[in-house]
N, C-alpha and C positions, 0 to 999 in steps of 0.2 A: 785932262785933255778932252775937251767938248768937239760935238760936231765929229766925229772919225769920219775916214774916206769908208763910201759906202762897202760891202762887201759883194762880189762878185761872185756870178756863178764860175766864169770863167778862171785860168792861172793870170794869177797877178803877183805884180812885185811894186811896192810901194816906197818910195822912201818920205818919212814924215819925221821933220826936225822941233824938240820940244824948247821952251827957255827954264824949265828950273827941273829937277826929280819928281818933284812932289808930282806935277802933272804928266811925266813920263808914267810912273806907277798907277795915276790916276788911269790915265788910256791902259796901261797895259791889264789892270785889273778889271777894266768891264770885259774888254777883250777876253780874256782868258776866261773866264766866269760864262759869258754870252757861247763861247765856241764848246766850253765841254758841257753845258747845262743843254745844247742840243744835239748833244750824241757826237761831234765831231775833237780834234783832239789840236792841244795847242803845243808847243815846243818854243822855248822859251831860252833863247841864248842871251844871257846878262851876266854881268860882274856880281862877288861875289857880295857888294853892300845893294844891289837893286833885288838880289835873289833873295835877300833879307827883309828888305824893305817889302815885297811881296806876297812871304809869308807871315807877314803882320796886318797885311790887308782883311777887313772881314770877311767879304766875295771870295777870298780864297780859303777860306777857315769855314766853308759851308760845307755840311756833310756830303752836296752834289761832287762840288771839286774835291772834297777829299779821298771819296768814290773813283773819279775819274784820276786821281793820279795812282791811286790802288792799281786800278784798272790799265795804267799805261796810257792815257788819256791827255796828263797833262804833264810834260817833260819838261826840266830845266835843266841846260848844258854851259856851264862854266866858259864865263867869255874868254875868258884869259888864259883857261885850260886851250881849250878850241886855237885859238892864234896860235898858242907853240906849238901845237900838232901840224897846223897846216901852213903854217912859213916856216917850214927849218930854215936856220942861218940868214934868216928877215925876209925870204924871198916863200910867195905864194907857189904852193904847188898843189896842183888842179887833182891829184892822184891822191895825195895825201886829206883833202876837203872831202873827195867823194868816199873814202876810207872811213872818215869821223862821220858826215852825215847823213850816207846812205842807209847803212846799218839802223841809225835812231828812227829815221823817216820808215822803214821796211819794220822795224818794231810795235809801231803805233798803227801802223794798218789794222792790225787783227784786230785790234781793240774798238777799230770806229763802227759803226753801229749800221750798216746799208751802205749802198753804194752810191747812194749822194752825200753821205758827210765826205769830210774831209780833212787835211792839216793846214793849221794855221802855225805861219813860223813868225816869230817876233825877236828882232837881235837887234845887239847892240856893239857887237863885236868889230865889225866896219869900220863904226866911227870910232876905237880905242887905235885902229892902223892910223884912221886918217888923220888925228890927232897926234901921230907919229911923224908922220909926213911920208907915209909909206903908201903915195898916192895909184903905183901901179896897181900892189895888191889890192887896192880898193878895189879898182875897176876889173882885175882879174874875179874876187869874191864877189862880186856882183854879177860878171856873165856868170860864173856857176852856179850859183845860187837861182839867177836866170833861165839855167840850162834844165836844174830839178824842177823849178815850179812849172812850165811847159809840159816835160816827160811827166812830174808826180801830179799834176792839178793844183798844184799849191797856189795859199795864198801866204805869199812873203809882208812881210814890216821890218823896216831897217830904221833905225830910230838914226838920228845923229843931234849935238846939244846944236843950240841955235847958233853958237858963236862962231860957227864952221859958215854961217852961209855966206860971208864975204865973202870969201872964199871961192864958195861955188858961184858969185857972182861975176870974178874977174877971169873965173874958168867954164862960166859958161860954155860958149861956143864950142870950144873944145871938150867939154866934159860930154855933151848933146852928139859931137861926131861922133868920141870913142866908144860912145854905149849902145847909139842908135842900132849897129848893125847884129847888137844881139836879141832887138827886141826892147830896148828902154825904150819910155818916150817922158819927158824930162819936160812937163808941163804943169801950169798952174797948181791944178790939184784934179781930184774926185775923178781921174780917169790912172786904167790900170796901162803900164807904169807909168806913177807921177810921185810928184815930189807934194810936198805940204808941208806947212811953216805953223807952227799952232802956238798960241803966241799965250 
């Protein structure tokens, strides 16, 4: 995954859609590597064959990352754990979300190193709903996801495969209403929130 959307000082929340694994792992392994090798800490919701594929990357087999997950630095939470937590009975609940990711995000504080690091969250969990056709929770997990990076400074990454963006092309318009009022902005690319197609 070449070219990434730049990083911000500011909270941002990014959605970037990949076409194969290989180059999801690709993006997500400088990411992860780049965040805890400068004192800041990454959090990492994926399934559990990308959380594999990850720990076979070499970038994360370096003694820095291996330090920083010692450390609490570099977290991985179970995408598929994470969904049955927070939609009992397939419906998103906003109480049950802040329950599972408050606690990780308030974990990884102590651990960052000055008061300009920060959390980078990277998930994939999203796109396992939206692939469901469980399009409310989508847009429910995205305002709260939305809500934390605001309150925590976070910088969010929602991965989704590429095969979804028909999709979001015949839902455009509507997809741009129902997000805008939390703060999306569902543009090109390289602006915080944006979308990106990485091809």
């Amino acid at each position: 995954m070449d070219n990434l959307v730049a990083v911000s000082p500011r909270p941002e929340h990014i959605l970037e859609f990949y076409s194969d694994d290989d180059k999801l792992l690709d993006g997500w392994e400088s990411l992860i590597s780049d965040a805890v090798e400068t004192g800041d800490t990454a959090i990492c919701v994926a399934t559990k064959t990308h959380t594999q594929g990850l720990a076979d990357r070499p970038k994360l087999r370096s003694p820095k990352v291996m330090a920083a997950s010692e450390q609490g630095r570099y977290i991985t939470v179970d995408a598929a754990e994470a969904l049955s937590a927070v939609t009992p009975e397939g419906k998103f609940n906003e109480a049950r979300f802040l329950d599972l990711f408050e606690p990780v995000i308030a974990s990884a504080r102590p651990a960052i190193a000055g008061k300009a690091s920060r959390a980078f969250i990277l998930g994939e969990a999203v796109a396992l709903m939206w692939l469901r056709g469980e399009y409310d929770s989508v847009i429910s997990w995205e305002h709260s996801w939305n809500g934390l990076a605001q309150a925590r400074s976070l910088s969010l990454r929602c991965f989704y495969p590429i095969e979804i963006t028909i999709i979001v092309r015949r839902s455009a318009r509507n997809t741009q209403r129902r997000l805008s009022p939390a703060g999306f902005r569902c543009c090109p690319a390289r602006r915080a929130i944006s979308t990106r197609i990485v091809s």
